[in-house]
C-alpha positions as a LaTeX table, in Angstrom:
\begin{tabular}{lrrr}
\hline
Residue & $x$ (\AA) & $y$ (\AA) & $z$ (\AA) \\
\hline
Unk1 & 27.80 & $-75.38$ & 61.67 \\
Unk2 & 24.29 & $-75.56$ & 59.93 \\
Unk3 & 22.67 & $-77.19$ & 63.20 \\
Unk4 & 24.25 & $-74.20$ & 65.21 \\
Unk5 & 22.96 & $-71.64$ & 62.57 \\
Unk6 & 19.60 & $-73.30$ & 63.15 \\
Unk7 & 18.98 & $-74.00$ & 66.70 \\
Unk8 & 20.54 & $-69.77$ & 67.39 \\
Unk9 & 17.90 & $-68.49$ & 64.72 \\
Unk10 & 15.17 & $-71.08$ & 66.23 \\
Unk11 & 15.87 & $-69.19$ & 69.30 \\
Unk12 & 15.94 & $-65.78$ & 67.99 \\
Unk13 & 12.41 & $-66.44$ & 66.81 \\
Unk14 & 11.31 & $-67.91$ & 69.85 \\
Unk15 & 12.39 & $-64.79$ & 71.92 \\
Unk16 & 10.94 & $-62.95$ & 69.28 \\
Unk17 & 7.38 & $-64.32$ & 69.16 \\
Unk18 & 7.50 & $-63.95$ & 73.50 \\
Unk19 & 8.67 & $-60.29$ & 72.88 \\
Unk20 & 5.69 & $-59.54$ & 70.41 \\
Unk21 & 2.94 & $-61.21$ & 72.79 \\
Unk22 & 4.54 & $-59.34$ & 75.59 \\
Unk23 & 3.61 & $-56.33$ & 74.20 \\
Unk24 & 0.73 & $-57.28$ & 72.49 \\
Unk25 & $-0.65$ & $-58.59$ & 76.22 \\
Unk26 & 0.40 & $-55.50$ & 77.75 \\
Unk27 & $-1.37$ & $-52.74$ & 75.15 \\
Unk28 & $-4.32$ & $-55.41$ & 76.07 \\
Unk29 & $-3.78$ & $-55.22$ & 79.64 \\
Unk30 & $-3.55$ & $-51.17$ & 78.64 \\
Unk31 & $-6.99$ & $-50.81$ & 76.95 \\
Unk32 & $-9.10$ & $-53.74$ & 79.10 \\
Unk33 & $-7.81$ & $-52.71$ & 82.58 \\
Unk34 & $-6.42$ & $-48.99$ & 82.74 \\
Unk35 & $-7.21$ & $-48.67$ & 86.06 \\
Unk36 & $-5.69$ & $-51.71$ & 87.81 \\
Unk37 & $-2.18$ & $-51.73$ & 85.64 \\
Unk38 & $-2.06$ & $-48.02$ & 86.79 \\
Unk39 & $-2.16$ & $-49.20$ & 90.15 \\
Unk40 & 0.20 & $-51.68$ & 89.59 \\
Unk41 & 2.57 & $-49.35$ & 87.95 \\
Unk42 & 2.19 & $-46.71$ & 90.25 \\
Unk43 & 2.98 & $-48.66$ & 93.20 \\
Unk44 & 6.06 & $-50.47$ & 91.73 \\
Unk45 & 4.27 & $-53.85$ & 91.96 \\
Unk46 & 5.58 & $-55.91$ & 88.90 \\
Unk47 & 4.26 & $-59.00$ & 90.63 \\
Unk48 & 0.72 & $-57.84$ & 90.49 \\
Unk49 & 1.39 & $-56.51$ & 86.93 \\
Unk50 & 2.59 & $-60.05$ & 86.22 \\
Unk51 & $-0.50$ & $-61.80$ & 88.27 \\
Unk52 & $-2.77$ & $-59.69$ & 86.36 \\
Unk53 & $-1.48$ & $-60.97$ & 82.85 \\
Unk54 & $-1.68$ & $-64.27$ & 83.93 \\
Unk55 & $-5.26$ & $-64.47$ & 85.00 \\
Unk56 & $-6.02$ & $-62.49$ & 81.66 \\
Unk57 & $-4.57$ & $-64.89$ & 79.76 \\
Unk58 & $-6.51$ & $-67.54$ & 81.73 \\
Unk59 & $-9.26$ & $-65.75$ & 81.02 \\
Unk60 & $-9.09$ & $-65.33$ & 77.57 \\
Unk61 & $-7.67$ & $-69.02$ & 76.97 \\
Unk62 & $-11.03$ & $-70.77$ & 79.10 \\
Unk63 & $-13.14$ & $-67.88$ & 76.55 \\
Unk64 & $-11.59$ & $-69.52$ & 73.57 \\
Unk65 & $-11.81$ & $-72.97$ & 74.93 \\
Unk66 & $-15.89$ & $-72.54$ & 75.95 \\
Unk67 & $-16.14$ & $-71.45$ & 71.67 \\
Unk68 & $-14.98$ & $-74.60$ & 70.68 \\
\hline
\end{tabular}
């Protein structure tokens, strides 16, 4: 019963955490790029929405990864 208690709230917390940089990526997207995720939303293209995250986050990881 413990290990079930454990993996469910290991899992609640993992959806939670992708939830919370959801969000946190989108109000980036929001404030970076107004103009392009306007577009996207505008035009009912959640694929380029989703392609534009991505190559954000690229973005930001190869950023973080030229500081080190």
């Amino acid at each position: 019963m413990t290990t079930a208690r454990n993996a469910a709230m290991t899992a609640a917390g993992m959806a939670a955490f992708g939830s919370a940089m959801a969000a946190t990526l989108l109000i980036w997207l929001l404030l970076a790029r107004p103009f392009d995720v306007a577009d996207a939303v505008s035009g009912h293209e959640i694929g380029g929405l989703v392609k534009l995250a991505f190559t954000t986050l690229q973005d930001l990881l190869l950023r973080f990864l030229n500081l080190l």
